[in-house]
C-alpha positions, 0 to 999 in steps of 0.5 A: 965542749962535753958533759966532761967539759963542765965543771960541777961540785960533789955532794959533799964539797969540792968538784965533782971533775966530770973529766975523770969519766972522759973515755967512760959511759955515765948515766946521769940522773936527776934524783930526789929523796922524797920522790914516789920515783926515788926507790929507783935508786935500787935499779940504779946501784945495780946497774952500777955495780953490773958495769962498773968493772966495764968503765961505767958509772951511774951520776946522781944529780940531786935536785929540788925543782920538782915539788920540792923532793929534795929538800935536804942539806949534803949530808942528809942527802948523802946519809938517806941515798947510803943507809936507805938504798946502799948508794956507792955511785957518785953524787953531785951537789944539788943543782936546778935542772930546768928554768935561767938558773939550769946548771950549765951540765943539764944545759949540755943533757936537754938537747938530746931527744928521747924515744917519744921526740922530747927535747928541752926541759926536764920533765921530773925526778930521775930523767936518765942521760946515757953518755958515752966515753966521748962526752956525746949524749947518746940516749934520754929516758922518761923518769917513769923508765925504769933503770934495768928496763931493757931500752936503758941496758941496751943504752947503757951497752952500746956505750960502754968503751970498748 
């Protein structure tokens, strides 16, 4: 089983059909709107945009867990990630990342170590999961690592498909 094995909801309803992005890099994120992290989306949406013609996507993943930074419904999260950031990359419904309600996608991401050795939960808002077009997690990043540092581009280059 991969990432893109998994079966997960889009923000606004129906599936969010993780295999569409078999034989592309994703960058999946955990998100949050009311996070000191959240201007984040900025770099985000741009990194997108950079690669998007490349077979890459970004994958926001909203979630609640972390001091309760999301606490919207679909559209209010929907509505705040377009009007505030000018999101275009796909978002999912809003999921637990951590704890015996982990969606079984984050179940998939946590395994895979960062640079510092950290493998299991996740540790706050916009932890970053490269993933190359095979569905293998191929590189973490810390929330506080910002989406064009040089470490994430260079993540996000080596999995591009060729």
């Amino acid at each position: 089983m991969s990432v893109f094995d998994v079966e997960i909801g889009g923000l606004r309803g129906g599936s969010a059909d993780l295999a569409q992005y078999r034989g592309k890099a994703v960058l999946v994120v955990n998100v949050a709107s009311k996070c000191g992290l959240t201007p984040q989306y900025e770099g985000l949406e741009r990194l997108h945009e950079r690669y998007a013609g490349r077979g890459f996507t970004v994958l926001g993943v909203p979630c609640n867990q972390f001091m309760g930074q999301e606490p919207g419904t679909a559209d209010e999260i929907a509505e705040f990630c377009s009007a505030t950031y000018g999101v275009t990359f796909p978002l999912t419904e809003k999921v637990d990342v951590n704890g015996p309600g982990r969606h079984p996608l984050y179940g998939e991401l946590v395994g895979t170590a960062d640079a510092e050795g950290h493998t299991g939960d996740i540790r706050w808002n916009f932890e970053k999961f490269v993933v190359g077009p095979d569905g293998a997690v191929t590189a973490r990043f810390a929330p506080q690592t910002e989406p064009e540092s040089a470490e994430v581009v260079a993540a996000v280059e080596a999995a591009l498909p060729e």
